[in-house]
C-alpha angles and dihedrals in degrees: 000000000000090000091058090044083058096052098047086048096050101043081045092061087041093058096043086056096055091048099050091046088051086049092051093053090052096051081050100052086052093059089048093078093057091042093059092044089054091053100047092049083041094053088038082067107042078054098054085045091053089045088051095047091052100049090045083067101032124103129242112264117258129204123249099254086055092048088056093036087057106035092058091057094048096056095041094045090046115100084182111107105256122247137130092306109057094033084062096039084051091049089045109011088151095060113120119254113259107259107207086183105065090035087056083052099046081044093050089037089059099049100052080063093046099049085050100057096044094063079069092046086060089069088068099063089052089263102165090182086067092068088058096049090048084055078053099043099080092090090046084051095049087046100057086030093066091040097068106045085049085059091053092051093048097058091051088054092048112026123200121262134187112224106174084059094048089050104050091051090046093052096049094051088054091064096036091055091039084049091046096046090042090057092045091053097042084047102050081043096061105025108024102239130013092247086064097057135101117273096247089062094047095049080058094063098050092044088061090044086047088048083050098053098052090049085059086057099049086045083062104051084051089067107036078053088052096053085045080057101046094041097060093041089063093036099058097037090049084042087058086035099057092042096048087049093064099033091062097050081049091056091037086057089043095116099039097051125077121213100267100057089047088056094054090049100054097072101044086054098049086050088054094078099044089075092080096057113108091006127147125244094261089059096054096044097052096047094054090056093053095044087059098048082049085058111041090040087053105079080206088072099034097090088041086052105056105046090046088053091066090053097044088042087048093053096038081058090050090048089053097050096049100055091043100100090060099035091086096049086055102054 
């Protein structure tokens, strides 16, 4: 009678393993739908971070008649023996250098979120481990979320600008307004007044103001392009950010939440971050304050914080260093 006791014991514990494992993987395989969406939101930024940090550095386009233009004098004026490399640096002598560091970053950068997001992957080939590493994977999770509201906030702090552009309007203003102050004076000096001087002068004259006025108008542009700019790159980090957010407190409570809750929860996270969508600067910039407070005031965050700080601190200097040549033409 005890041995089948035993037995039925036995075969009583095995069964409620199995069911609680079953049950683990479950509550894992819930959570899978909201960490590929983090990563792709997540990736989506590191993207629009990588984009802003290119057209801050490109030149503005030319024309082909100014390609060939250029490129002629570059090869006639060269004293350099001519080979590949100096034909294309005379086709294209305004292309940004190549910059290995902050590729290595972006690289580095992508693959934190990918590696993420395959612990859940795991779940899909019958990898129990994987429950457990998903248990483990909060602090993985604090870690990119803070990261990338840092990121949002960084940009704020710092918003792109793009300084070729800037440059190539400044520099032509200064001509126009040298050409303009050179004919006045030519003209006061030969006829007395401008008023005074031939038509021919005077039409001159109107055809550098209106040079000037359309060079308002493509300053302009520049800087409605750089607030287009600014504003997705928030959008789509505080977008990662919110969904990681929640995403983390989600894996913290794993244990303590059964699937159901968790199911009910899922949407409601993957909607969080649909509230940035379509949503003006002051928004962004506001949430993303907030976000952060969130974050530093919750001792849950505190140690994420602080070692994504120093990456995000590490790339906003690159950033720096790399636009510093032009910073000064621009002021």
């Amino acid at each position: 009678m005890r041995r089948l006791q035993n037995s039925l014991l036995a075969c009583f514990v095995i069964i409620s393993s199995g069911l609680l494992t079953s049950c683990n993987v479950e509550k894992a395989r819930a959570i899978q739908g909201a960490a590929v969406q983090f990563k792709a939101e997540s990736l989506a930024a590191i993207q629009a971070i990588d984009d802003m940090h290119r057209q801050e550095l490109e030149p503005p386009p030319r024309s082909s008649t100014d390609v060939r233009r250029d490129f002629v004098t570059g090869i006639l004026s060269s004293k350099s023996e001519i080979n590949a490399n100096l034909i294309d640096l005379a086709i294209d002598p305004l292309k940004p250098p190549d910059d290995p560091e902050w590729d290595a970053f972006t690289a580095d950068l992508r693959s934190q979120y990918e590696n993420f997001a395959a612990i859940f992957d795991k779940l899909d080939a019958g990898n129990l481990v994987a429950v457990d590493e998903v248990r483990q994977s909060a602090e993985h999770a604090k870690t990119l979320t803070v990261q990338m509201a840092l990121f949002a906030d960084a940009v704020s702090k710092n918003p792109p600008v793009l300084y070729r552009y800037r440059n190539d309007i400044i520099v032509k203003l200064r001509k126009q307004r040298k050409a303009y102050q050179d004919l006045q004076s030519q003209l006061k000096s030969s006829y007395g007044s401008v008023d005074a001087s031939p038509q021919s002068s005077r039409d001159k004259l109107h055809d550098i103001e209106n040079q000037v006025g359309e060079l308002m108008g493509a300053w302009q542009q520049v800087k409605a392009q750089e607030q287009k700019l600014l504003e997705t790159t928030v959008a789509q980090c505080l977008k990662a950010a919110l969904l990681g957010k929640d995403l983390g407190h989600l894996i913290n409570d794993y244990d303590k939440l059964d699937l159901n809750t968790i199911n009910l929860l899922i949407p409601r996270i993957l909607n969080t971050a649909a509230i940035v969508t379509g949503r003006d600067y002051t928004f962004l910039r506001a949430r993303t304050t907030s976000v952060l407070s969130e974050i530093r005031q919750d001792p849950l965050w505190q140690g994420a914080a602080n070692l994504a700080l120093d990456e995000v601190n590490n790339a906003a200097a690159n950033r720096r260093k790399t636009q510093s040549p032009l910073t000064s033409v621009q002021k």
